[in-house]
C-alpha positions in Angstrom: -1.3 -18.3 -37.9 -0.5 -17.2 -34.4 1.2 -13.7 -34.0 5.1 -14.7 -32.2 4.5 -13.4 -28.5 6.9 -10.9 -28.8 5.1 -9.3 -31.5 2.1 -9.3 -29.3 4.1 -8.0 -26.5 5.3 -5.1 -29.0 1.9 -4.3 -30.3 -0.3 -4.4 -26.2 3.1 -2.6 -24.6 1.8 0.5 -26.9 -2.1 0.2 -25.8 -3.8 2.6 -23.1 -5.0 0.9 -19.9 -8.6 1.0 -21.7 -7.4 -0.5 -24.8 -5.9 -3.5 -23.0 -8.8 -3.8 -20.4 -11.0 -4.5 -23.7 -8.7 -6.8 -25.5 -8.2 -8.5 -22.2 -12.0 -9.0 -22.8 -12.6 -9.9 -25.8 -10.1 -11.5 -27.9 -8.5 -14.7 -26.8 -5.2 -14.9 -28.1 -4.0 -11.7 -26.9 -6.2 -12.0 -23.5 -2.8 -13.6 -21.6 -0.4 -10.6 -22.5 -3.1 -8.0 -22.0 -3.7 -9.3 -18.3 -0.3 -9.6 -18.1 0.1 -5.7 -18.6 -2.5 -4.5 -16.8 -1.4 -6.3 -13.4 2.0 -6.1 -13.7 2.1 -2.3 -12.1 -0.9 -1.1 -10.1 -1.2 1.8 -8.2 -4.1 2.2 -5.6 -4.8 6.3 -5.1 -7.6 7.5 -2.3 -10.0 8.9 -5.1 -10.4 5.5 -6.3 -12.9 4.9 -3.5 -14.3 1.4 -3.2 -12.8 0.4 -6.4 -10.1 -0.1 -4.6 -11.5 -2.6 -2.3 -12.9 -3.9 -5.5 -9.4 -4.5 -6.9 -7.8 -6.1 -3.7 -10.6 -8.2 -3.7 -9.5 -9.5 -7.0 -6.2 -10.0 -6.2 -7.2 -11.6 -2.9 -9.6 -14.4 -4.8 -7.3 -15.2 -7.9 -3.8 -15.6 -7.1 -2.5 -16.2 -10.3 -3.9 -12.6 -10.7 -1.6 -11.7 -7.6 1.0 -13.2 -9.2 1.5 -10.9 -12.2 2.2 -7.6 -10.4 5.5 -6.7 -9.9 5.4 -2.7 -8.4 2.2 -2.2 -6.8 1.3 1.2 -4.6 -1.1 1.2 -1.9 -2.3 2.8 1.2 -4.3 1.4 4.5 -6.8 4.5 5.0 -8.9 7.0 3.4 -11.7 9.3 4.1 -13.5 8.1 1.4 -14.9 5.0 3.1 -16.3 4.1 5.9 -14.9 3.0 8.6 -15.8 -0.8 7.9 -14.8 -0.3 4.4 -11.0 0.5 5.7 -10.8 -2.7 7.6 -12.0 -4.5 4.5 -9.1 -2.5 2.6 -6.6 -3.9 5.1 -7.6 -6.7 4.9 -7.8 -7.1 1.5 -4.2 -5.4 1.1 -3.1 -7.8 3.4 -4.5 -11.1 1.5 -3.2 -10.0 -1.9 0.2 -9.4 -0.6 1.0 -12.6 0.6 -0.2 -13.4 -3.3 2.0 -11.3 -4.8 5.0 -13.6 -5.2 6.6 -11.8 -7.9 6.2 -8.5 -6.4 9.6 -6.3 -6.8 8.7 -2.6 -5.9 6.1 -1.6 -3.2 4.9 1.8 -2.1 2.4 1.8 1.2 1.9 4.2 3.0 0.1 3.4 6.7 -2.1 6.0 8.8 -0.7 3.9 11.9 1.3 0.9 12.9 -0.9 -2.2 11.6 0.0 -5.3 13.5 -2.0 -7.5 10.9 0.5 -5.9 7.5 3.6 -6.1 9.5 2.9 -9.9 10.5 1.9 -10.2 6.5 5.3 -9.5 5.5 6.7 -12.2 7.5 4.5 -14.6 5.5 5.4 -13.0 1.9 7.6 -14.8 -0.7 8.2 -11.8 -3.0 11.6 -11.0 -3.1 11.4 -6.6 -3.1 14.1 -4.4 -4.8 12.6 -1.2 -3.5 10.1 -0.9 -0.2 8.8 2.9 0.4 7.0 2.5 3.5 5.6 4.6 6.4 7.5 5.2 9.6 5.3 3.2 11.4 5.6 0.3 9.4 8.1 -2.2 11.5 9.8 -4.9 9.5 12.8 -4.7 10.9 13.0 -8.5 11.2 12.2 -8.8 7.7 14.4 -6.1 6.4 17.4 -8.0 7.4 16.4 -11.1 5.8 16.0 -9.2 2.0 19.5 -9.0 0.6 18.4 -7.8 -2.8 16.6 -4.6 -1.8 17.9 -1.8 -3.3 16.3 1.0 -2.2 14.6 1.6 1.5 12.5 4.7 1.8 10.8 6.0 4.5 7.7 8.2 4.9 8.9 10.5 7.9 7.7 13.7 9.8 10.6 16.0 9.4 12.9 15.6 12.1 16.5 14.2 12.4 17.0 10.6 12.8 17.3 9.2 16.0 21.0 7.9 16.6 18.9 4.2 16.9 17.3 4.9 13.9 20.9 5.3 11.9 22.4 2.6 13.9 19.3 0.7 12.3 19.8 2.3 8.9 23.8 1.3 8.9 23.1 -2.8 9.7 20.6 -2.6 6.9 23.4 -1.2 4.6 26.1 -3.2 5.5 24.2 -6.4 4.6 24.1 -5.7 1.1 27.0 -6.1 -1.5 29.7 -3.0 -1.3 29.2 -2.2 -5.1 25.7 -2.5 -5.2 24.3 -1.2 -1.6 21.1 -0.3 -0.2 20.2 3.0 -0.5 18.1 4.5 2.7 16.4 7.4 2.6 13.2 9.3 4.2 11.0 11.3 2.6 9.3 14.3 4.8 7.1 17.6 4.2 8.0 21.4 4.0 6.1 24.1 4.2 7.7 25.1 0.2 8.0 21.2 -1.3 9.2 17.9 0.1 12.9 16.9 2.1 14.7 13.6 1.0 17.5 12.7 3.8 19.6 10.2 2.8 22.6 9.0 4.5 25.3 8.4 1.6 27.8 8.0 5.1 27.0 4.4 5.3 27.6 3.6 0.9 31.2 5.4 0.8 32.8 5.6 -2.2 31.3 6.0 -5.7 28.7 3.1 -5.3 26.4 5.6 -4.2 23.7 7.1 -6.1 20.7 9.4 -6.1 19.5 7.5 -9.1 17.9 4.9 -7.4 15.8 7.5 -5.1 14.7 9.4 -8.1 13.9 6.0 -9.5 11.8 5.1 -6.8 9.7 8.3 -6.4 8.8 7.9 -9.8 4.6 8.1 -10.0 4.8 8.9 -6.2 6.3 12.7 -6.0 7.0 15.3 -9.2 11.1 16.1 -9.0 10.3 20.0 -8.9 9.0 19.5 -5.4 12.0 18.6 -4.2 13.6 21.6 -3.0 15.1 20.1 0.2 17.8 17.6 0.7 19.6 16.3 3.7 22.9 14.1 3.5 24.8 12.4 6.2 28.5 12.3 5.5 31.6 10.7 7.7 33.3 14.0 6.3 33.1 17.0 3.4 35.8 14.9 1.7 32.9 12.8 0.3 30.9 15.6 -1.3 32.1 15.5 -4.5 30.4 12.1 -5.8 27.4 12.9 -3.8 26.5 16.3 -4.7 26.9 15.8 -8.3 24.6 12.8 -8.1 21.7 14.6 -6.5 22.8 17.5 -8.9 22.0 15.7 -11.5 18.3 14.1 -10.1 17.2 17.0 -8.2 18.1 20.2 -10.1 15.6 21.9 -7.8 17.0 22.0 -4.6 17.6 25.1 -3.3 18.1 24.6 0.8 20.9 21.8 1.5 21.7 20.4 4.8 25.1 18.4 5.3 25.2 16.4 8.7 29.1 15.5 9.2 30.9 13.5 11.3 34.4 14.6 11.3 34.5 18.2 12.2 37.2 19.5 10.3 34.8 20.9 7.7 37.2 23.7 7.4 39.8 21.9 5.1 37.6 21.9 1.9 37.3 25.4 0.7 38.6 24.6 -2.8 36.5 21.4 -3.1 33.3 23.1 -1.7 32.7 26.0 -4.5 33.0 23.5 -7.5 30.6 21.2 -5.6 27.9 23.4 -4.8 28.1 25.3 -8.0 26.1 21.9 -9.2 23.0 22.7 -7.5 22.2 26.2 -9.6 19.2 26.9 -7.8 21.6 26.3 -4.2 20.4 29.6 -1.6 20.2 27.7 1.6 23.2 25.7 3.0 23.5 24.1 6.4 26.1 22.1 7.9 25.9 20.4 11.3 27.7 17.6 13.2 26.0 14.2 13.8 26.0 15.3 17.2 24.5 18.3 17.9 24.6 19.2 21.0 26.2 22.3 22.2 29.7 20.8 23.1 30.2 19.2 19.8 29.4 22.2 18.0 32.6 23.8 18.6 36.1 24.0 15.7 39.0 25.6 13.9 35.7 26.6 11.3 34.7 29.4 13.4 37.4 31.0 13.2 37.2 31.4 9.4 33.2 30.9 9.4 33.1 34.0 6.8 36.2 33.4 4.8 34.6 29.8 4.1 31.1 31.4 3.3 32.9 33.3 0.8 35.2 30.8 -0.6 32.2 28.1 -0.5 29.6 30.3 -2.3 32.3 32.0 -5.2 30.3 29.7 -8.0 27.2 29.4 -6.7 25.6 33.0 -7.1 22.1 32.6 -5.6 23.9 30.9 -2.5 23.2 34.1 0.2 22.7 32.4 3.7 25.0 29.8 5.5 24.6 28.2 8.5 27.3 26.3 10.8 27.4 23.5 13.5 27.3 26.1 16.4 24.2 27.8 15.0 26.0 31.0 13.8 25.3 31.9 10.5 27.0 33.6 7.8 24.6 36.2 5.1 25.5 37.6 2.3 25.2 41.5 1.7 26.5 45.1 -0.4 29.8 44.6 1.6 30.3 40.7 1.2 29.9 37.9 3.8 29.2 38.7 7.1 28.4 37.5 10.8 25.3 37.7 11.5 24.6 35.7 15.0 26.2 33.2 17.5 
């Protein structure tokens, strides 16, 4: 008597990826389940070599193969091959994701712009939840077309977002469902770990969360290394349900930059200490305006730039450095807050 499929289901969900590799082999009953669970997530990594040509090639030739994964991870280059061997991997990329109709979360990360992937989304019928996806990777026609993406990150060098690029950011937002949005954020490099800016401005209210980000990194970047975060804000009066969601996902940061655009940031200074007490490994903290040029920088803050460090920094005792829109900067020393340069 056959085994229910849920049992079977129960008993391959516990296997290793060797185990089910062999049963997918050898034994016939469970063979559909076991191939099941072994495409459903795969993740391409450059040591792999030409296995991973190997595996696109698979996925390529047998589409109902294709058609099992549902989060697959992938990049377009490595050193490890040769240089015909990386147009065979594009290629190959590109064949099995037009296959991948049930495809939900994709990573890919591009060494540079690749007319043949970006004209291979337009030919896809997978319908994505989350895309994490080079800079140079432009789907903006199909972007606007995929109402049930969740999550949109970006693989960035670490530099502010163009006002185009948050114009761009905002449209993709605002077509998805007010409780539920689209959550946009790019993922950069620093010299000490890696910076996530994300632009809660564009989700207000408490629909917002850094859930889905930490979500989305999972298998791609460890949570300790994020020790850098960057929010854009309409104003500090949003703080509260931000902070304590990226409190609560990235316990590590420890330098925080706030990009506002309403420049009364002076206003919060009982809100501000409760906030950033959250983030307990908090020393850095750096507010700018969306625009930052010179004559924006200017408000009523600077006349109480170290009465807010202080007031900002009462709960959050490794907080020693602050940093406002006109570049001065309050420190922390023996005889409290202080000045240090305009």
């Amino acid at each position: 008597m056959p085994l229910p499929l849920d049992i079977i289901h129960e008993i391959l969900s516990r296997c290793s990826f060797q185990t089910l590799v062999s049963v997918a082999l050898v034994n016939t009953s469970f063979h559909h389940e076991a191939e099941r669970l072994l495409y459903r997530k795969i993740k391409l990594t450059k040591p792999m070599g030409p296995r991973v040509i190997r595996c696109l090639t698979t996925l390529s030739t047998i589409p109902k193969k294709a058609a099992l994964v549902q989060s697959f991870s992938a990049f377009t280059y490595t050193e490890e091959l040769t240089a015909e061997q990386n147009e065979l991997l594009v290629e190959g990329l590109c064949s099995s994701l037009i296959g991948m109709v049930s495809l939900q979360h994709l990573w890919l990360r591009l060494r540079s712009k690749s007319e043949l992937v970006e004209s291979t989304f337009l030919r896809c019928k997978f319908v994505l939840q989350t895309l994490c996806a080079s800079a140079c990777l432009d789907v903006t026609a199909w972007l606007l077309g995929q109402t049930s993406l969740r999550c949109l990150g970006i693989y960035e060098a670490n530099e502010a977002p163009s006002p185009h690029k948050l114009e761009l950011y905002r449209s993709f937002v605002q077509r998805t469902p007010v409780d539920d949005p689209l959550v946009v954020f790019n993922l950069s490099c620093a010299n000490d770990g890696l910076i996530i800016t994300t632009f809660a401005a564009f989700s207000p209210g408490p629909a917002w969360s850094a859930k889905i980000i930490k979500s989305s990194l999972t298998g791609v970047a460890r949570i300790v290394d994020i020790r850098h975060f960057h929010l854009y804000l309409e104003s500090l009066a949003e703080i509260e349900n931000v902070i304590s969601s990226v409190a609560i996902c990235f316990p590590c940061v420890y330098y925080l930059t706030i990009a506002v655009r309403n420049a009364d940031i002076h206003i919060y200074p009982d809100t501000m200490p409760a906030v950033l007490a959250l983030l307990p490994q908090l020393e850095y903290l750096h507010i700018h305006f969306w625009d930052n040029s010179d004559a924006a920088a200017g408000g009523k803050y600077q006349d109480y730039r170290c009465q807010l460090a202080a007031a900002w920094a009462a709960k959050c005792p490794k907080l020693a450095w602050i940093m406002f829109p006109d570049q001065g900067s309050s420190h922390l020393n023996r005889e409290g807050w202080n000045q240090v340069w305009m």
